[in-house]
C-alpha positions as CSV (number, residue, x, y, z in Angstrom):
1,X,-8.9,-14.3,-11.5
2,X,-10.9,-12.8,-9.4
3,X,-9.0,-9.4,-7.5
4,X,-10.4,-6.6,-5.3
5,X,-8.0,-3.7,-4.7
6,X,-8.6,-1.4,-1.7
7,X,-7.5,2.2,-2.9
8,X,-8.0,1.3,-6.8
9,X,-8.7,4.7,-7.9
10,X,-5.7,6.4,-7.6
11,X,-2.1,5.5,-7.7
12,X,-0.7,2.3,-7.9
13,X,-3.7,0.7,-7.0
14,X,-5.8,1.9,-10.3
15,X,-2.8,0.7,-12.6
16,X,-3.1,-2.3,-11.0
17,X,-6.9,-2.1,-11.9
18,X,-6.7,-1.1,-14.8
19,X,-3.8,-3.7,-15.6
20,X,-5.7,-6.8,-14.7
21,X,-8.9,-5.3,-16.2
22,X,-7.3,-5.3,-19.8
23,X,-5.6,-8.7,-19.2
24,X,-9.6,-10.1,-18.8
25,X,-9.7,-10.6,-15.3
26,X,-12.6,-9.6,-13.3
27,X,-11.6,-6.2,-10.8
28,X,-13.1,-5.0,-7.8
29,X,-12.0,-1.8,-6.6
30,X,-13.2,0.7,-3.7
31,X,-11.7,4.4,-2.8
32,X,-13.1,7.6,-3.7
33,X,-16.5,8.4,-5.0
34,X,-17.9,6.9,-8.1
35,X,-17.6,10.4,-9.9
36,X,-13.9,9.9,-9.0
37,X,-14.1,6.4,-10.5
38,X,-15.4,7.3,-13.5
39,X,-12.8,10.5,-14.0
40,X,-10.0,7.7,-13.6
41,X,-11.3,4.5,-15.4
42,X,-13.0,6.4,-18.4
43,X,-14.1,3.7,-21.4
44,X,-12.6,0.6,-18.5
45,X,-15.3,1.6,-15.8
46,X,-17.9,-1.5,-17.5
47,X,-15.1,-3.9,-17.1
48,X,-14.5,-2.9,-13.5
49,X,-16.5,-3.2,-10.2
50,X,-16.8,0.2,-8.2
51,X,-17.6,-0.2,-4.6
52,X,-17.9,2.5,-2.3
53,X,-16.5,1.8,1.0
54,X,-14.7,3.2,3.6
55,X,-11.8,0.7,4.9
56,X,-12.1,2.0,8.1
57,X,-15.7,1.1,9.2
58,X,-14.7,-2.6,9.8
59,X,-18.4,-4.3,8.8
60,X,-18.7,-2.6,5.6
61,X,-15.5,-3.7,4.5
62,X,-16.3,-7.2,5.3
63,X,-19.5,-6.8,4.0
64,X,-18.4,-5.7,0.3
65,X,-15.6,-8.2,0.5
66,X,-18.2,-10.7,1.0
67,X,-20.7,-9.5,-1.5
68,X,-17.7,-9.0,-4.1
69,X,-16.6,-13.0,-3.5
70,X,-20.4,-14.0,-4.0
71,X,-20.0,-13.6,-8.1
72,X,-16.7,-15.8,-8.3
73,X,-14.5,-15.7,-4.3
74,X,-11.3,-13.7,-4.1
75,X,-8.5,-14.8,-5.6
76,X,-6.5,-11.9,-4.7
77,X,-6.9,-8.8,-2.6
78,X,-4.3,-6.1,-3.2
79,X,-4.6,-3.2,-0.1
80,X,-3.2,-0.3,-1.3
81,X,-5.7,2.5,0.2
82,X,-3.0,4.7,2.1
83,X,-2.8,8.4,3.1
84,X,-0.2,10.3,4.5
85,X,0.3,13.5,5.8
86,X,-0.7,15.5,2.8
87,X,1.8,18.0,3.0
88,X,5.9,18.4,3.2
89,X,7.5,17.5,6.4
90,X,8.5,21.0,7.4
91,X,6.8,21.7,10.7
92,X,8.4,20.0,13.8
93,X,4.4,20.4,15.1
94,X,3.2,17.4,15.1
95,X,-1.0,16.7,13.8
96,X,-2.4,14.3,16.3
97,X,-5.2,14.1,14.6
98,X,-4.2,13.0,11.3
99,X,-1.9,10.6,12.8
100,X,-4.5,9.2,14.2
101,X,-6.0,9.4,10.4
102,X,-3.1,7.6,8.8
103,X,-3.1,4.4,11.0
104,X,-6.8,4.5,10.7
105,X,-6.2,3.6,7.3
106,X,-3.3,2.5,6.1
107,X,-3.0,-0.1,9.2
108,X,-6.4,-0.6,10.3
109,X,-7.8,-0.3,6.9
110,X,-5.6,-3.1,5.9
111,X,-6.6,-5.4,8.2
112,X,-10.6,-5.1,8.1
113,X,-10.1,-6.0,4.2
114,X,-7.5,-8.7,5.2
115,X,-10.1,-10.1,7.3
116,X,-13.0,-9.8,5.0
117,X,-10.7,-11.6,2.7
118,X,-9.3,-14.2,4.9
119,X,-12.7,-15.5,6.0
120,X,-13.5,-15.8,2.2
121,X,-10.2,-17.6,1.6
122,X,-10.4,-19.9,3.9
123,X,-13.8,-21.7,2.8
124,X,-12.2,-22.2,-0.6
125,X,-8.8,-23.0,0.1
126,X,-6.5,-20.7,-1.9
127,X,-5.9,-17.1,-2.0
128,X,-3.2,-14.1,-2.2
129,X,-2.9,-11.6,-0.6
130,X,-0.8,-8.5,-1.3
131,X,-0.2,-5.7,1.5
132,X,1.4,-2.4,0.0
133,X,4.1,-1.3,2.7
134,X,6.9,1.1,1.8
135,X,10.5,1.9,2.3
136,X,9.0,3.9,5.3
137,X,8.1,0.8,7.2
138,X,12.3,0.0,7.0
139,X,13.1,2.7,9.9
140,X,11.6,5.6,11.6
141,X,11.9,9.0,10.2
142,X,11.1,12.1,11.6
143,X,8.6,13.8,9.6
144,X,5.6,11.2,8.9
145,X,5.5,9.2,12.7
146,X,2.4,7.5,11.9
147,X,3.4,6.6,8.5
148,X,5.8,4.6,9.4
149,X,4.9,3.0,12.1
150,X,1.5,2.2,10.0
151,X,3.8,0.8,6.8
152,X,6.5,-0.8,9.7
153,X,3.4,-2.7,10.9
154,X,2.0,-4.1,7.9
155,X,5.8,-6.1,7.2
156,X,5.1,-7.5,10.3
157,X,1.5,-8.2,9.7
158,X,2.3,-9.9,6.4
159,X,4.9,-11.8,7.6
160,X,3.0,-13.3,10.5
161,X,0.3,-14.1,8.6
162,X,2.3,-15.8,6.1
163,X,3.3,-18.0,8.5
164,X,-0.5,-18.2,9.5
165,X,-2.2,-18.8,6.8
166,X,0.1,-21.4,4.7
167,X,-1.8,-24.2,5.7
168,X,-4.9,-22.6,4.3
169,X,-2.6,-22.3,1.3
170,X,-2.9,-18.9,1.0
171,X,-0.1,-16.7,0.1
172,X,0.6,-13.3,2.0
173,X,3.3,-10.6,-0.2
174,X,4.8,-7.4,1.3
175,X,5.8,-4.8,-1.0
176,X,7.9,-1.8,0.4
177,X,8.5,0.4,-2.5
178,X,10.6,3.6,-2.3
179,X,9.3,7.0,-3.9
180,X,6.5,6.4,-6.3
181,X,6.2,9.6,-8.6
182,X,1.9,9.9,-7.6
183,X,-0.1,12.5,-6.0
184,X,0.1,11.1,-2.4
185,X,4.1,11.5,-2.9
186,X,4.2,14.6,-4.5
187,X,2.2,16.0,-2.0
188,X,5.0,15.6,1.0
189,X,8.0,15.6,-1.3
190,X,8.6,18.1,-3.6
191,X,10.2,17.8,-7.2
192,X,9.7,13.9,-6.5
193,X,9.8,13.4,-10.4
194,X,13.5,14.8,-9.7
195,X,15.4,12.2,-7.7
196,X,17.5,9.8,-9.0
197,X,15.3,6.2,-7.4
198,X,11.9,7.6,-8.1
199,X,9.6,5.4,-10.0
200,X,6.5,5.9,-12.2
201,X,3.3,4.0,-11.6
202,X,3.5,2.2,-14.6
203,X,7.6,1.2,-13.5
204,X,5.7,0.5,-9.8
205,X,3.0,-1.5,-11.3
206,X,5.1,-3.8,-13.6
207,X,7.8,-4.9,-11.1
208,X,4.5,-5.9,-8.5
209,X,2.5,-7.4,-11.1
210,X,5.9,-9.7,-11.7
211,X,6.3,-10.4,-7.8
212,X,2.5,-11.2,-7.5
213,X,2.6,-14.3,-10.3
214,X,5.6,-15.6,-8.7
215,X,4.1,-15.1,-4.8
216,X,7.3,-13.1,-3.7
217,X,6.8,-13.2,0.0
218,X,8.8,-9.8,0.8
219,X,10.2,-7.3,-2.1
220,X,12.1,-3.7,-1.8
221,X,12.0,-2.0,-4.5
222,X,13.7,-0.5,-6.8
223,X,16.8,-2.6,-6.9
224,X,19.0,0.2,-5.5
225,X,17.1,0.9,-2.7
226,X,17.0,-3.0,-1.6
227,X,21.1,-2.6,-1.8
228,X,20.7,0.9,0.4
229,X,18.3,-0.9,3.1
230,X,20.8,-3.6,3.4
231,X,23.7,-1.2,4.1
232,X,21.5,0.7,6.4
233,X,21.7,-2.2,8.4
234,X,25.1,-2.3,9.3
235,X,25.1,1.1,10.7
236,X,24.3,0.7,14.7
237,X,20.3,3.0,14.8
238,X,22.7,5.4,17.1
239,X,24.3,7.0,14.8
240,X,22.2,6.7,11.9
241,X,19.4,7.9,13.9
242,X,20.9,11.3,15.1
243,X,22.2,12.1,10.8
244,X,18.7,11.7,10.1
245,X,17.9,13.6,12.6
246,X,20.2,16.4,12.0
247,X,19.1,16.3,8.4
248,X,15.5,16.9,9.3
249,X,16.3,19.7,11.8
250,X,18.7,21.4,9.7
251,X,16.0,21.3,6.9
252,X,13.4,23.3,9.1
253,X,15.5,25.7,9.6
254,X,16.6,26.3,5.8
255,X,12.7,26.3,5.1
């Protein structure tokens, strides 16, 4: 196959790359510099494709996407370039500016490489694509706004354009993992490593790998927090939204 990943050099999206790399297919990825390639892929960087790009200049991104497809199309495009607020959610102050940042990239991002991808897909008649939500997206919390409005967006994207794009026979996945022990998560919660649900990359990377070969339209994961997101249902937003609430508040005042 041929894949691209957006935000393949750090987190999930470079153990995707490096995943796929070993398994022989050929790998696109773009985030970072190339030093910061290099640091990450070591021995793997002549079996993967470095492109430097940022996913929020919308004709670049189209432009690599279309220059990547020119050696063999896109079989699958994999957007995991995200950032989030970079720091614990402790300060009822909220950073317009970077929350203008995070939808930049994680929604807007996300759909300039979905459309640099979907024109590609279209002229050969197949394609996946895989948009990297997260348990975030499932309901508004108080301490990352932007993030998860951005992540609650891309559920809706990928569902719409699953709907969309089926006749094109290309299939659209949403992932919306819960905590994922990397850097972007341990920068806004610490002593991730420590709860209970929290995944490794590698854990991340095996259970998406698995739902991409089967197409899975939608997946929560881990398994427990699927089973918590369905109970959170059931509880009217009223009162679940003021515990949350009082959680957060009650949290800033502790800290």
């Amino acid at each position: 196959m041929n894949i691209f990943i957006t935000g393949g050099t750090g987190g999930i999206g470079s153990e995707l790359a490096r995943r796929y790399a070993k398994l022989g297919h050929r790998v696109g990825v773009c985030g970072g510099t190339q030093k910061n390639f290099e640091e990450v892929f070591g021995d793997l960087c002549e079996r993967i494709e470095f492109w430097e790009l940022d996913v929020t200049n919308r004709e670049n991104t189209k432009e690599v996407l279309h220059n990547f497809s020119a050696k063999g199309n896109i079989d699958l495009l994999i957007c995991c370039a995200g950032i989030n607020n970079n720091k614990p959610h402790t300060d009822v102050n909220i950073d317009f500016d970077r929350e203008v940042q995070i939808l930049n990239v994680n929604l807007m991002g996300t759909f300039y490489a979905l459309e640099g991808a979907i024109d590609v897909m279209k002229n050969q008649k197949h394609g996946h694509l895989v948009l990297l939500s997260s348990a975030a997206g499932l309901k508004g919390l108080p301490g990352a706004p932007a993030y998860c409005a951005s992540k609650a967006a891309l559920i809706a994207l990928g569902e719409s354009l699953g709907m969309r794009l089926k006749s094109y026979k290309i299939a659209v996945s949403v992932f919306a993992p819960g905590y994922i022990n990397t850097p972007l998560a341990r920068a806004t919660v610490p002593n991730i490593e420590k709860k209970a649900s929290t995944l490794s990359v590698e854990e991340a990377a095996e259970i998406m790998m698995k739902a991409i070969d089967k197409k899975v339209p939608f997946l929560i994961f881990p398994r427990s927090l699927a089973a918590t997101s369905f109970l959170m249902k059931l509880i009217p937003n009223v009162f679940f939204n003021k515990f949350i609430s009082y959680l957060y508040h009650r949290q800033l005042k502790h800290d």
